[in-house]
DSSP file (Angstrom, degrees, kcal/mol; ACC not computed):
  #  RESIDUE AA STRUCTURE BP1 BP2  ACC     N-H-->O    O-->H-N    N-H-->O    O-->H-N    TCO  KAPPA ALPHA  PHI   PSI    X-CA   Y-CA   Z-CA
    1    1 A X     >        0   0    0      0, 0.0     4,-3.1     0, 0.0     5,-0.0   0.000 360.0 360.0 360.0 -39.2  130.3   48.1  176.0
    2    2 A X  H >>  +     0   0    0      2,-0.2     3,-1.2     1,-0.2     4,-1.0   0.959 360.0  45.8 -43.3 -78.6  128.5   51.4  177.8
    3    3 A X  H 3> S+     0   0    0      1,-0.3     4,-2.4     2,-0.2    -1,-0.2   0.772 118.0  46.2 -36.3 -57.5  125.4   50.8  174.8
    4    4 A X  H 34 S+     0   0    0      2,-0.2    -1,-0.3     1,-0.2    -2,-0.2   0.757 108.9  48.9 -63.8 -43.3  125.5   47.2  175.6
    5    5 A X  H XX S+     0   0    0     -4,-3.1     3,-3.0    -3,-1.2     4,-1.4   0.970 115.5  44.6 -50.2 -91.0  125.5   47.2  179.4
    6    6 A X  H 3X S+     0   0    0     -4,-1.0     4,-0.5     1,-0.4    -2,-0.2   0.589 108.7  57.0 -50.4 -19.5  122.5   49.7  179.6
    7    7 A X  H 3< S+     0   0    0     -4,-2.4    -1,-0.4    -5,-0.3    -3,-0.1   0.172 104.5  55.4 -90.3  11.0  120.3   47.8  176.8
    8    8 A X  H <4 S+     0   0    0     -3,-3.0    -2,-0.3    -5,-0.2    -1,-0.1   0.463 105.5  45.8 -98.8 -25.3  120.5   44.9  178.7
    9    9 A X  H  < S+     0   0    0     -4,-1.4     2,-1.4     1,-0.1    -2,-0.2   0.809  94.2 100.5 -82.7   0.3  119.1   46.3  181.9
   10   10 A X     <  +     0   0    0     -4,-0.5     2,-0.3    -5,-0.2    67,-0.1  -0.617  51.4 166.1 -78.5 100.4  116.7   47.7  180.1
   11   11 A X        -     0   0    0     -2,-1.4     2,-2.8    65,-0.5     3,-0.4  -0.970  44.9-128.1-124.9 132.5  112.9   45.9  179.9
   12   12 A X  S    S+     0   0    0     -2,-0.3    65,-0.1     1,-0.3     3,-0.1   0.014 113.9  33.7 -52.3  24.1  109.5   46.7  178.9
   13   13 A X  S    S+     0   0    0     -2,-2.8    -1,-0.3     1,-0.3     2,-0.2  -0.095 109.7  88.2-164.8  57.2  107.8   45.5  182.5
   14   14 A X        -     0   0    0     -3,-0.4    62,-0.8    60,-0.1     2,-0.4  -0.904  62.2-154.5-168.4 120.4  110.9   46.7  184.5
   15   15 A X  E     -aB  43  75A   0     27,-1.4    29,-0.5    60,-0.3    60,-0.2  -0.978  18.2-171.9-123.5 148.0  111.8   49.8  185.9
   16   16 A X  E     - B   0  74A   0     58,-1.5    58,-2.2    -2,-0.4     2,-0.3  -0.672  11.9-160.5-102.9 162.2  116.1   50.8  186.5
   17   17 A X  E     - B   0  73A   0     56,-0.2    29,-0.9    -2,-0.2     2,-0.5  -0.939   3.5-161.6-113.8 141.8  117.4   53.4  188.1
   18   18 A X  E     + B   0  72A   0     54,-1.7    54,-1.5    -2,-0.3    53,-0.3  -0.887  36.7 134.5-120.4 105.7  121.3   54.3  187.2
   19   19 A X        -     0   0    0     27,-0.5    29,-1.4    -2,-0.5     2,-0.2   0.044  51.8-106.3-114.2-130.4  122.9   56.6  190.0
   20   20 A X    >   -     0   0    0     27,-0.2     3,-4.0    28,-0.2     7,-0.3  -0.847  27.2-121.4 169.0 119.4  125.9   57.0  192.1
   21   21 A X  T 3  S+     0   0    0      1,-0.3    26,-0.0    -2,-0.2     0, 0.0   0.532 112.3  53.7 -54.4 -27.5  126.1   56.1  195.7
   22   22 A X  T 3  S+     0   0    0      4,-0.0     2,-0.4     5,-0.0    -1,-0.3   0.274  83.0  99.1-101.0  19.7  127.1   59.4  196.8
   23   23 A X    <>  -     0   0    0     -3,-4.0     4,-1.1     1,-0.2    -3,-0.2  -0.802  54.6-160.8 -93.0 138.3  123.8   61.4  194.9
   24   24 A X  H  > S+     0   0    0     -2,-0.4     4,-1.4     2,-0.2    -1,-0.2   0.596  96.8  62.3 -92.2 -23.2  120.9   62.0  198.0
   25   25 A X  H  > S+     0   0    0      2,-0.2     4,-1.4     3,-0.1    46,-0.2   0.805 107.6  39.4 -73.3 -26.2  118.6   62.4  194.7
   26   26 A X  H  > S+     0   0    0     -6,-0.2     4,-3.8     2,-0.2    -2,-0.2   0.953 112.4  52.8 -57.2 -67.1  119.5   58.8  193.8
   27   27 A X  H >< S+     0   0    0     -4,-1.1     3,-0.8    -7,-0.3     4,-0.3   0.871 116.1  41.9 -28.6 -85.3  119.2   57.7  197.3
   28   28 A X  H >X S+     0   0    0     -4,-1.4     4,-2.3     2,-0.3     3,-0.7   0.682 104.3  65.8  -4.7 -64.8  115.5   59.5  197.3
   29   29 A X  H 3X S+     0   0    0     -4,-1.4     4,-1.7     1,-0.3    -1,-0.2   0.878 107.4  39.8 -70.0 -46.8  114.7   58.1  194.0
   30   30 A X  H <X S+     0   0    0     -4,-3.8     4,-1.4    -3,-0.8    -2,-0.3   0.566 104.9  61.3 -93.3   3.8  114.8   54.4  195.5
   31   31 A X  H <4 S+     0   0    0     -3,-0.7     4,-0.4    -4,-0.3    -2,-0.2   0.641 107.6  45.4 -88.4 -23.6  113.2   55.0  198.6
   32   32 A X  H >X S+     0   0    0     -4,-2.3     4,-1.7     2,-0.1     3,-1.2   0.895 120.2  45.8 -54.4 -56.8  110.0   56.2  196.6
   33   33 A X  H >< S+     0   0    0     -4,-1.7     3,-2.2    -5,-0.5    -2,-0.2   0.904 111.1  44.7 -33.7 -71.9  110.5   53.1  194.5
   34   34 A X  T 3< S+     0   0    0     -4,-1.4    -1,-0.2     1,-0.3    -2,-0.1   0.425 109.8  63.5 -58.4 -14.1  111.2   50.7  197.0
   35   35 A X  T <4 S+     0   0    0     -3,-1.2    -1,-0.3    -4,-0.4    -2,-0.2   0.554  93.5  61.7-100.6 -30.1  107.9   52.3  199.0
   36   36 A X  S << S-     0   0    0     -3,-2.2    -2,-0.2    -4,-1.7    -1,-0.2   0.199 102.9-136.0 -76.0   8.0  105.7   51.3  196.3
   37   37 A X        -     0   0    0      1,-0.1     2,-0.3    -4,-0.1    -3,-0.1   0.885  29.1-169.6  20.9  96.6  106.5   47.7  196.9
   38   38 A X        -     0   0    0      1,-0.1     4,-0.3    -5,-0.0    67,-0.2  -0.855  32.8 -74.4 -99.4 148.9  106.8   47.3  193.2
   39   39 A X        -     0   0    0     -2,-0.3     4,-0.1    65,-0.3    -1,-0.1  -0.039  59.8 -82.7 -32.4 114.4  107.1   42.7  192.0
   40   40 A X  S    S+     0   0    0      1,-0.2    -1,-0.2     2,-0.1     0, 0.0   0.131 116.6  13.1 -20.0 126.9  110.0   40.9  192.5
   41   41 A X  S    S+     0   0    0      2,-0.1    -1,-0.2     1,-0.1    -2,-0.1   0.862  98.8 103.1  65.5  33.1  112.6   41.4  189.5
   42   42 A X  S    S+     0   0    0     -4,-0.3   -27,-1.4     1,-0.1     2,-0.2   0.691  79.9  39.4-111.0 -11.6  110.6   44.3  188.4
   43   43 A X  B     +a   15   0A   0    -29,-0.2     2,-0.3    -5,-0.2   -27,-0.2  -0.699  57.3 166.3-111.0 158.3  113.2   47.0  190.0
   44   44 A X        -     0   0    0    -29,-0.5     2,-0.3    -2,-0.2   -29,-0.1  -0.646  22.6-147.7-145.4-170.9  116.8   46.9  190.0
   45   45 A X        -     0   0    0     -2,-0.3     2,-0.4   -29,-0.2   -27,-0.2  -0.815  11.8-149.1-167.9 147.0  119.2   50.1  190.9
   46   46 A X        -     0   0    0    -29,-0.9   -27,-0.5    -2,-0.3     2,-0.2  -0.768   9.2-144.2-154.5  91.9  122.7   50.2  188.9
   47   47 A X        -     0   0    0     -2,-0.4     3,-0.2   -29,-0.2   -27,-0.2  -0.564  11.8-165.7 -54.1 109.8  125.6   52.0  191.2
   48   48 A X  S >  S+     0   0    0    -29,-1.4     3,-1.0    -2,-0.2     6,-0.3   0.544  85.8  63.3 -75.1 -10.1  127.5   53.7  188.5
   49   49 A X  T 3  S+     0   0    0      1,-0.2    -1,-0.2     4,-0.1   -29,-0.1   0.700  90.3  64.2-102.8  22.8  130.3   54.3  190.9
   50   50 A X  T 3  S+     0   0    0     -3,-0.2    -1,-0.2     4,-0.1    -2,-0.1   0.603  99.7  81.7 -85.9  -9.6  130.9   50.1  191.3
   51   51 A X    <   -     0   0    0     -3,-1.0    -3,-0.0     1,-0.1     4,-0.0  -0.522  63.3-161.5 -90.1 154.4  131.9   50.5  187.3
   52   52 A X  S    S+     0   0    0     -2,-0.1     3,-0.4     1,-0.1     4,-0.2   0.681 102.0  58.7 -95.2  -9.9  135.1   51.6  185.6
   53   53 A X    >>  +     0   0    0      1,-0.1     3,-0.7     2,-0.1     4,-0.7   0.656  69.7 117.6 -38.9 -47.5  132.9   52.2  182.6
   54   54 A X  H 3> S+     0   0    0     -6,-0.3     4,-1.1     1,-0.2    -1,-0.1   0.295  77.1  41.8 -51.7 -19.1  131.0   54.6  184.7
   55   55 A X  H 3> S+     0   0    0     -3,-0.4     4,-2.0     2,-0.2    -1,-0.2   0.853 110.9  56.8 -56.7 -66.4  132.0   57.8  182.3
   56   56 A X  H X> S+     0   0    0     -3,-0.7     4,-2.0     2,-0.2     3,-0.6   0.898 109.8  47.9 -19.2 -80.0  131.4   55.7  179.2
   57   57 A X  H 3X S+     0   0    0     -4,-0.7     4,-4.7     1,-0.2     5,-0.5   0.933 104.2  53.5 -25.0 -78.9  127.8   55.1  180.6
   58   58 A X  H 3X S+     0   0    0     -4,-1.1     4,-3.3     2,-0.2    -1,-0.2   0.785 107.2  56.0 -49.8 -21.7  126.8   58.5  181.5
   59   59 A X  H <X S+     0   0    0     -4,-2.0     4,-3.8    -3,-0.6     5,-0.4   0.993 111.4  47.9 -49.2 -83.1  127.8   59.4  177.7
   60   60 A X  H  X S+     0   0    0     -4,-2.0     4,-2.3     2,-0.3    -2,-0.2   0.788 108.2  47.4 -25.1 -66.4  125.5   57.0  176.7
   61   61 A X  H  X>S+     0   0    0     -4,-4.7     4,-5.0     1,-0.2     6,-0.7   0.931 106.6  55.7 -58.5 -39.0  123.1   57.8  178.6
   62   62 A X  I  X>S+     0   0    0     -4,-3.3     4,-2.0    -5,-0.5     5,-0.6   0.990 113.5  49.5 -62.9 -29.4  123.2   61.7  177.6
   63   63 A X  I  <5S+     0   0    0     -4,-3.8    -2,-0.2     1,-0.2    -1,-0.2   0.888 118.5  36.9 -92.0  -9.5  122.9   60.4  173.9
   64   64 A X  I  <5S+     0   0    0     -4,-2.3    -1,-0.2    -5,-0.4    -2,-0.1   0.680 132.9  22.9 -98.4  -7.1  120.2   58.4  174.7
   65   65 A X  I  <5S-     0   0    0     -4,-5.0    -3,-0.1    -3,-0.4    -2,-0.1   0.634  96.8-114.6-117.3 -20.3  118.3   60.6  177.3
   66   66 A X  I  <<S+     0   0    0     -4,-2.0     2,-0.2    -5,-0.7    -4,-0.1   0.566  96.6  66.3  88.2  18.0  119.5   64.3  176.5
   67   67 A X      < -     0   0    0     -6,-0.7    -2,-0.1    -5,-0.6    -3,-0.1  -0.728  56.2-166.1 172.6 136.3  121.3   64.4  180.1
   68   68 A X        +     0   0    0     -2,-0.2    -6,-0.1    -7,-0.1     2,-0.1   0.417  61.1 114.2 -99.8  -5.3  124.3   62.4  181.8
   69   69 A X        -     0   0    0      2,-0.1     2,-0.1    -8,-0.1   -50,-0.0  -0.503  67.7 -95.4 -79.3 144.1  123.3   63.5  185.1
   70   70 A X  S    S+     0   0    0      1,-0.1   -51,-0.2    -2,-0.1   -44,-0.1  -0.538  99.6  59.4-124.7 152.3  121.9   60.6  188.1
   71   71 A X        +     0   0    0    -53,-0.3     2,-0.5   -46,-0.2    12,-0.4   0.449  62.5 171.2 -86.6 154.6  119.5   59.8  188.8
   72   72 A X  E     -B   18   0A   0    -54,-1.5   -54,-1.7    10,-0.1     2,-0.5  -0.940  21.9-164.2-108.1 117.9  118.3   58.4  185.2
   73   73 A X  E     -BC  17  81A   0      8,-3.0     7,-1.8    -2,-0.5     8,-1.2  -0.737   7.3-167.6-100.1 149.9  115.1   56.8  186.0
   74   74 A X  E     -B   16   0A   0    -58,-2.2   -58,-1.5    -2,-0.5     2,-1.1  -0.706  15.3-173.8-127.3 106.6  113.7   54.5  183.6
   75   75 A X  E    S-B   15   0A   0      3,-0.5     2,-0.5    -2,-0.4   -60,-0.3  -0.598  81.0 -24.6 -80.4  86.1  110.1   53.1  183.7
   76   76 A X  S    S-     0   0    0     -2,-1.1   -65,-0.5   -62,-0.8   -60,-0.3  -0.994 120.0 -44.2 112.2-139.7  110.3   50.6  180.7
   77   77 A X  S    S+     0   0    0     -2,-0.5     2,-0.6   -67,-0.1    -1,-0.1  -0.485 123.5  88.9-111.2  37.5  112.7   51.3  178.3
   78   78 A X  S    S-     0   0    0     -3,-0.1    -3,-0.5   -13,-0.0     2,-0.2  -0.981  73.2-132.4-120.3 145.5  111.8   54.8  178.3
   79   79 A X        -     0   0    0     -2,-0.6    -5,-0.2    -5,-0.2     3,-0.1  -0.629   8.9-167.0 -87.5 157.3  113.5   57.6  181.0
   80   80 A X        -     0   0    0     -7,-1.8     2,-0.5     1,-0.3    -6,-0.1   0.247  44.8 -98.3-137.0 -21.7  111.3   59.4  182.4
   81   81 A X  B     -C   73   0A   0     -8,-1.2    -8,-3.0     4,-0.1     2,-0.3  -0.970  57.7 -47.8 146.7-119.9  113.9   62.0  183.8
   82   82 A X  S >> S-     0   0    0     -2,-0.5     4,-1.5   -10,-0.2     3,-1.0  -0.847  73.0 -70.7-146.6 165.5  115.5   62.2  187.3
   83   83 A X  H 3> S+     0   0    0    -12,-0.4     4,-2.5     1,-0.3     5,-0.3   0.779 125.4  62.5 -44.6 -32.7  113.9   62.1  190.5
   84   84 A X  H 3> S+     0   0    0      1,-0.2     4,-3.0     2,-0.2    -1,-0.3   0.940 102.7  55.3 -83.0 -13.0  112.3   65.1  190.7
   85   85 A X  H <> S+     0   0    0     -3,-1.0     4,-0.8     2,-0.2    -2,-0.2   0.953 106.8  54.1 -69.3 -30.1  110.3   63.8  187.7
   86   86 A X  H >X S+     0   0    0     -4,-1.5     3,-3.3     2,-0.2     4,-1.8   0.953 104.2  53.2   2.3 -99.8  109.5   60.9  189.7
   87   87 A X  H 3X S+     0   0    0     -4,-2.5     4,-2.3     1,-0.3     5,-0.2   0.813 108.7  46.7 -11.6 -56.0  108.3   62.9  192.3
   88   88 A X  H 3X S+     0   0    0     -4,-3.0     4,-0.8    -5,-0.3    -1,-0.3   0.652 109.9  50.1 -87.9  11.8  106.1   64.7  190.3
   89   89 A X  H <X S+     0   0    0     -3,-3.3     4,-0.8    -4,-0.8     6,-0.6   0.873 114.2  50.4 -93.5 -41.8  104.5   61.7  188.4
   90   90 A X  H  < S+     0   0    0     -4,-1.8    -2,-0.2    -5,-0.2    -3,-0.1   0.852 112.3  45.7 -67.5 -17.6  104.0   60.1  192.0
   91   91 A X  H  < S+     0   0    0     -4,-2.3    -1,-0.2    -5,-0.4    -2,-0.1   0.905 112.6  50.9 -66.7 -68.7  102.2   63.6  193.5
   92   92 A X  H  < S-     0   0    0     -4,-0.8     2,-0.5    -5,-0.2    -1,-0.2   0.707 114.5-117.2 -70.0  -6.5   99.9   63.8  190.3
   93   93 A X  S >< S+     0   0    0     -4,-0.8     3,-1.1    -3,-0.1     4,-0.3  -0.229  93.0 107.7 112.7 -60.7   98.6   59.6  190.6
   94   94 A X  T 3>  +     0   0    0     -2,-0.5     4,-2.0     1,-0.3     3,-0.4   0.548  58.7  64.1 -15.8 -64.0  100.2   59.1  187.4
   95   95 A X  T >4 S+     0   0    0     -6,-0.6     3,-0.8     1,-0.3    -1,-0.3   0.911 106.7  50.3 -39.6 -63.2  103.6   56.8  188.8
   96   96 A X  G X> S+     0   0    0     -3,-1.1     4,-1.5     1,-0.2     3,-1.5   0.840 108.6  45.9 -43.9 -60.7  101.0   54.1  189.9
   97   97 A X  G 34 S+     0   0    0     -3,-0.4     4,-0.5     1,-0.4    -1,-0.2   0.618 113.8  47.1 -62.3 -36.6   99.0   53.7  186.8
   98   98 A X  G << S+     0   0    0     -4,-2.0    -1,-0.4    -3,-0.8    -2,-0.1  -0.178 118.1  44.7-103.4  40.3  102.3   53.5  184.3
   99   99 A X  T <>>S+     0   0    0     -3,-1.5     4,-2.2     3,-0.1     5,-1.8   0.274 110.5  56.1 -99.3 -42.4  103.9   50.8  186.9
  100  100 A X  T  <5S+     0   0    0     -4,-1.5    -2,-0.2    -5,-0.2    -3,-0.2   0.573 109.3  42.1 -39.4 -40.7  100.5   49.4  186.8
  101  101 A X  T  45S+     0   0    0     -4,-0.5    -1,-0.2    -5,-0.1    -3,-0.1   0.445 110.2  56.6 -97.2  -8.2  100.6   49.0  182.7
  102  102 A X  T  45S-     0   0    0     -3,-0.2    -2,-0.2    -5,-0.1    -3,-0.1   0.894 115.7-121.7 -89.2 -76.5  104.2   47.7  182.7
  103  103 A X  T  <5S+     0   0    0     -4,-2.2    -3,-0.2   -61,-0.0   -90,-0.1   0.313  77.7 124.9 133.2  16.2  102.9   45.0  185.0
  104  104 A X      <       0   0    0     -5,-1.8   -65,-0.3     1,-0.2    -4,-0.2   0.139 360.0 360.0 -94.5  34.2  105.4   46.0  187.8
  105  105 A X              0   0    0     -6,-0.3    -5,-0.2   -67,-0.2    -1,-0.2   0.099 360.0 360.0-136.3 360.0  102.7   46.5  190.3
């Protein structure tokens, strides 16, 4: 059910974030987002701590990212880390340009 949930929020012009309501790096992660005033339906945020699944999930995600820890940002379908890689894709230019080739800018 974990697999199934997180492969569906996942899309090639779409970027998720998966956190927890009490992480200030989550928090952080979607006020950059939300600050790039990225196209309708192109963002969405997925509060692990609304699930009962929400262990189940982080598993998942460590076998599919190599870390269960939030936030796991994903720009596509690929993660791209945790906020502070964020961060640093938004410092270096980068963040625009690959929101920009997904087509969620």
């Amino acid at each position: 059910m974990a697999q199934q949930f997180v492969n569906s929020k996942l899309k090639a012009d779409k970027v998720v974030v998966f956190g927890k309501s009490s992480c200030p790096y989550c928090h952080d992660a979607v006020k950059l987002l939300e600050g790039l005033h990225l196209k309708p339906g192109h963002f969405e945020y997925v509060d692990l701590t609304t699930r009962s699944d929400m262990s189940a999930i982080q598993d998942y995600l460590l076998e599919i990212t190599g870390a269960r820890t939030v936030p796991r940002v994903f720009i596509g379908e690929k993660c791209i880390g945790g906020f502070t890689d964020l961060d640093s894709l938004y410092r270096s230019g980068e963040l625009k340009s690959i929101l920009q080739k997904i087509g969620a800018l």
